[in-house]
C-alpha positions in Angstrom: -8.7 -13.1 -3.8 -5.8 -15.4 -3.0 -4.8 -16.8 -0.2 -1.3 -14.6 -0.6 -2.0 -10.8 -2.2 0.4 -8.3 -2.2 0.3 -6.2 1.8 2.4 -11.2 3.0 0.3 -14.0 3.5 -2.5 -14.9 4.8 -3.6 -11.7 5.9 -7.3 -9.5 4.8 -6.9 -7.3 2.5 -8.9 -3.7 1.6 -8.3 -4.5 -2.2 -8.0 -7.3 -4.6 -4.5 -7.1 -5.1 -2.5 -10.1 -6.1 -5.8 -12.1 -7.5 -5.3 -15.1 -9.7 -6.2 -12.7 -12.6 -2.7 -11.9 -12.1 -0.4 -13.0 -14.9 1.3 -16.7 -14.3 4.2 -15.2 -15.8 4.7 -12.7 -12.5 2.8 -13.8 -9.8 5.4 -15.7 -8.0 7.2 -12.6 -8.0 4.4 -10.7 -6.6 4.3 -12.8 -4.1 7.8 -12.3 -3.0 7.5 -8.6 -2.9 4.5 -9.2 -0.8 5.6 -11.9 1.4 8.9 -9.8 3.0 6.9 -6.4 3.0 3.9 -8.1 5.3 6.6 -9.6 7.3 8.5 -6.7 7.8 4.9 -4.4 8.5 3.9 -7.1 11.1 7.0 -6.9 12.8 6.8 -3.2 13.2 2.8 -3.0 14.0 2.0 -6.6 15.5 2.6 -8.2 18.8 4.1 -7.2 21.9 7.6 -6.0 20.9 9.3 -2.8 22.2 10.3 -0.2 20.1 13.9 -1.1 20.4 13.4 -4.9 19.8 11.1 -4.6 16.5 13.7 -1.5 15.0 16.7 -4.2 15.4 14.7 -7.2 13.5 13.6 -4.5 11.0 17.4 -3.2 10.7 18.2 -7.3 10.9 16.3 -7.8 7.6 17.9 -4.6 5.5 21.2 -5.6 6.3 20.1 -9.3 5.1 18.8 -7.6 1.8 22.6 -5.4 1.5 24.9 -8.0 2.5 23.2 -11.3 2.9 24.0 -11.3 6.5 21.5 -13.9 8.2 19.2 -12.8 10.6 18.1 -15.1 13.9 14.8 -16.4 11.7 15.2 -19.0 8.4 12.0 -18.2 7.4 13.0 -14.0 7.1 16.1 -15.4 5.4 14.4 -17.5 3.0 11.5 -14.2 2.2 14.6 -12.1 1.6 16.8 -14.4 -0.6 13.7 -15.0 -2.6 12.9 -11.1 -3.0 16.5 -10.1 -3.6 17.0 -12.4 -6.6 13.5 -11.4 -7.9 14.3 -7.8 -8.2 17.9 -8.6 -9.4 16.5 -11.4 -12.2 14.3 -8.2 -13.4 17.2 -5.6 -13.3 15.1 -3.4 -10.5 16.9 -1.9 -7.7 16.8 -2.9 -4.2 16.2 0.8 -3.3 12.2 0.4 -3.5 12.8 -2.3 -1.0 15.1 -0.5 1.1 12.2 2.2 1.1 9.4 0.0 2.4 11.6 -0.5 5.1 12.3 2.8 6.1 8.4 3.3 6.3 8.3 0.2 8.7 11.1 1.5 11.0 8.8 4.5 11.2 5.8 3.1 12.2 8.3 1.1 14.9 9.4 4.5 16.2 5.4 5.7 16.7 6.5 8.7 15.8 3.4 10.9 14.9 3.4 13.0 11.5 3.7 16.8 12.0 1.6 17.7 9.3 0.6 16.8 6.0 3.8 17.0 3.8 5.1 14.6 6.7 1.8 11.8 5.5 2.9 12.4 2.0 6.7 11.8 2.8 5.8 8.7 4.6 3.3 7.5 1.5 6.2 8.2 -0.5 8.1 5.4 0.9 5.4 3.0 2.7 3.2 2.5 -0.6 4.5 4.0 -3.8 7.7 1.5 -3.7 5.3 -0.9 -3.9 3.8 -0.1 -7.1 6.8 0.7 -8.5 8.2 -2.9 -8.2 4.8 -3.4 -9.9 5.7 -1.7 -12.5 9.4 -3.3 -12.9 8.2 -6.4 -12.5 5.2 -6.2 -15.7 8.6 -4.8 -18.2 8.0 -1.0 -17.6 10.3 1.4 -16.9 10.1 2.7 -13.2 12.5 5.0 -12.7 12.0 8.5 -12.1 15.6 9.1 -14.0 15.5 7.3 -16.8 11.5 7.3 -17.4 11.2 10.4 -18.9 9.0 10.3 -21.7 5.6 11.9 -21.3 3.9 9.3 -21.3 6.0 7.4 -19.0 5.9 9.9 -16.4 2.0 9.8 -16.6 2.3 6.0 -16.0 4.5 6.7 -13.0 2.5 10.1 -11.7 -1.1 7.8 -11.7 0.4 4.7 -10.4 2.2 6.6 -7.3 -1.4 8.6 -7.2 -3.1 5.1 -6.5 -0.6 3.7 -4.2 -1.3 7.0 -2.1 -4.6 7.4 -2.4 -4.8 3.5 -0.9 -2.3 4.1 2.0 -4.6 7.2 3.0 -8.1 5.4 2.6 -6.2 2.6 4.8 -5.3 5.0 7.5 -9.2 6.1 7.8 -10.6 2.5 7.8 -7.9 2.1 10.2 -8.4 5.0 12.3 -9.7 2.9 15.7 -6.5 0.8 15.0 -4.0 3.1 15.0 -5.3 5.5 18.1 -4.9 2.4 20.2 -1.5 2.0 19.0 -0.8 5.4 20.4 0.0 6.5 16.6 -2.5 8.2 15.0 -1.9 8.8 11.4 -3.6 12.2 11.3 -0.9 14.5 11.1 -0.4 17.0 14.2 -1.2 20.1 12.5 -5.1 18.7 12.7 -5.4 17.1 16.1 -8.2 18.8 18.1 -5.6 18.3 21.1 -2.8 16.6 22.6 -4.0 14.6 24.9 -4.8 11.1 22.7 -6.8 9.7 25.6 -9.9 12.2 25.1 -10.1 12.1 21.8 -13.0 9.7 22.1 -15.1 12.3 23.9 -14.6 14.6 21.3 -18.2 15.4 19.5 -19.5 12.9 17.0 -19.0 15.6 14.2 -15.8 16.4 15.3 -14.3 12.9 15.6 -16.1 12.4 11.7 -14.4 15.4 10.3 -10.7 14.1 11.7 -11.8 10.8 9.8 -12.8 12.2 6.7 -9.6 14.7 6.8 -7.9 11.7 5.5 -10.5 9.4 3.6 -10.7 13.2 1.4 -7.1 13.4 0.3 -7.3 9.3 -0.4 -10.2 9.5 -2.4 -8.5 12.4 -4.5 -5.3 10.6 -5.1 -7.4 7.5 -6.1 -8.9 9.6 -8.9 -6.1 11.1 -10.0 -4.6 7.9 -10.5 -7.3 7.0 -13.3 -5.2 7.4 -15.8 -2.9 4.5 -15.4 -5.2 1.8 -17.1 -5.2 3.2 -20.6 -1.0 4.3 -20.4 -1.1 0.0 -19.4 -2.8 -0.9 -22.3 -1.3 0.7 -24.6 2.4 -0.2 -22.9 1.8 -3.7 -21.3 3.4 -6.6 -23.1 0.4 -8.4 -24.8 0.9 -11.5 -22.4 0.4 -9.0 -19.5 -1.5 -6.5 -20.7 -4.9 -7.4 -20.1 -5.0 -9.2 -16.8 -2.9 -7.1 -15.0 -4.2 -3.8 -16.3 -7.7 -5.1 -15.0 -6.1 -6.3 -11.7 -4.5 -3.2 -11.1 -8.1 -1.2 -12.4 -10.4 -3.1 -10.0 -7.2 -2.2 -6.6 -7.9 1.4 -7.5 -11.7 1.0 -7.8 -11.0 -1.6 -4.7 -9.7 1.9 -2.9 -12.9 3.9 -4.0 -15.3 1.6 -2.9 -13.8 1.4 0.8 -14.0 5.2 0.5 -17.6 5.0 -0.3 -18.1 2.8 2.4 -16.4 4.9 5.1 -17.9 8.3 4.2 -21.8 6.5 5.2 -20.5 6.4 8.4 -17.4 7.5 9.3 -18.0 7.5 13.2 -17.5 3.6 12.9 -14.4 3.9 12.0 -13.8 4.9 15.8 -14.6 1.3 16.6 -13.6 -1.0 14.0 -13.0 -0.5 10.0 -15.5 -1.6 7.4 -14.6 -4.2 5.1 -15.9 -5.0 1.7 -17.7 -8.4 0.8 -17.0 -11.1 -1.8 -19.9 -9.9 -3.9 -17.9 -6.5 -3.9 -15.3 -8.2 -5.3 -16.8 -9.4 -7.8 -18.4 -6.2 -9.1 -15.3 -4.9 -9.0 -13.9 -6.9 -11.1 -16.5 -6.4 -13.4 -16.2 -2.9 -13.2 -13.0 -2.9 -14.1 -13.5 -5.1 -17.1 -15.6 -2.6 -18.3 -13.6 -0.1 -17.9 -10.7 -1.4 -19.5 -13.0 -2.1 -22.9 -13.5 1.5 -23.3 -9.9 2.7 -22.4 -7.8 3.7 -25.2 
């Protein structure tokens, strides 16, 4: 992995997103997706801010997107300039931006989801954006109104299945994290009860069933998105086509692997989330080579 992948810099990542097996051509641009939407995500979940404080840096950097208005940090001025002439050089709306950011202000709010369509919504806008600007960025067509070929709706259907299936895996691994935020990310409609405080006394089955509520619906998703690396290879300019279709193959199979992690024991999510090795990495990768030589 790089030092910079796309979830910002600097920062661990689940998957190998944003490798150096991503194309020279758009990796700087990657990048500058990336670097804003980790900045904006830490300023939302990291640190010590109130509520108020991190919605009016959040609402600080959308209104430096719209209107170029500066906000009280260079460096956020200097992430956003770079992004919005990025997606403006590539003819891609600002709205999958804009979208991240609503996502952000509601994980500022730690306002818990009511039930399951209320996780989806919030997917919908926290991670499909992101591969969406993927998608813009490698030459294909990624929006919903104008994409409307079979086959590009199957390219958009499997790469919003992946981005989805990785948000929910993430909110398993993540699942210590989050309860100490106050914020669980299992939806309402499957809390055991209201008071957050006990859930750690719940029974060691019970507290692995919660966890595996969501690892389940991630680790469907993932699969659903499987189709995505054959529509790339066949639609992927030849300069792109193979890197990035393996890059993006081995983030999905990235997803999978944390999944298979998680379900040997999902109790330890209650502590602290897994993470997966180098040498996973790597066999990844070479997973998803092999993969992509039999797609057609």
């Amino acid at each position: 992995m790089v030092r910079e992948t796309v979830h910002g810099a600097n920062h661990y990542e689940n998957f190998p997103v944003g490798s150096y097996l991503l194309p020279a051509g758009i990796r700087a641009e990657v990048l500058a997706v990336y670097r804003l939407a980790r900045l904006a995500d830490d300023i939302a979940d990291e640190g010590s801010l109130s509520s108020t404080e991190r919605l009016n840096q959040l609402a600080a950097i959308r209104a430096c997107l719209i209107t170029g208005t500066p906000t009280a940090d260079p460096d956020t001025d200097l992430a956003c300039k770079a992004l919005a002439q990025t997606l403006t050089n590539r003819g891609l709306s600002l709205d999958w931006m804009l979208k991240l950011l609503t996502a952000f202000e509601y994980d500022a709010a730690h306002q818990p989801f009511a039930d399951w369509s209320a996780v989806y919504r919030y997917c919908e806008h926290s991670a499909n954006p992101v591969g969406r600007m993927m998608l813009g960025l490698a030459g294909l067509d990624c929006d919903d109104q104008t994409a409307t070929a079979p086959a590009q709706r199957l390219t958009l259907a499997s790469a919003d299945a992946i981005c989805t299936g990785l948000q929910l895996v993430n909110f398993a691994q993540d699942f210590s994290q989050d309860l100490a935020r106050g914020r669980p990310t299992l939806p309402q409609s499957e809390w055991p009860h209201e008071d957050l405080e006990r859930w750690p006394e719940l029974a060691p089955k019970t507290r692995s069933q919660m966890v595996m509520a969501l690892l389940e619906r991630g680790e469907r998703c993932l699969i659903n998105g499987k189709p995505l690396l054959g529509q790339l290879k066949v639609s992927l300019k030849p300069e792109l086509r193979f890197r990035l279709s393996v890059e993006i193959e081995a983030t999905r199979l990235g997803g999978l692997a944390m999944a298979a992690r998680i379900r040997q024991d999902p109790l330890a999510c209650w502590q602290k989330g897994p993470k997966l090795g180098g040498l996973t990495f790597a066999r990844l990768f070479g997973s998803a080579l092999l993969r992509y030589s039999r797609a057609s």
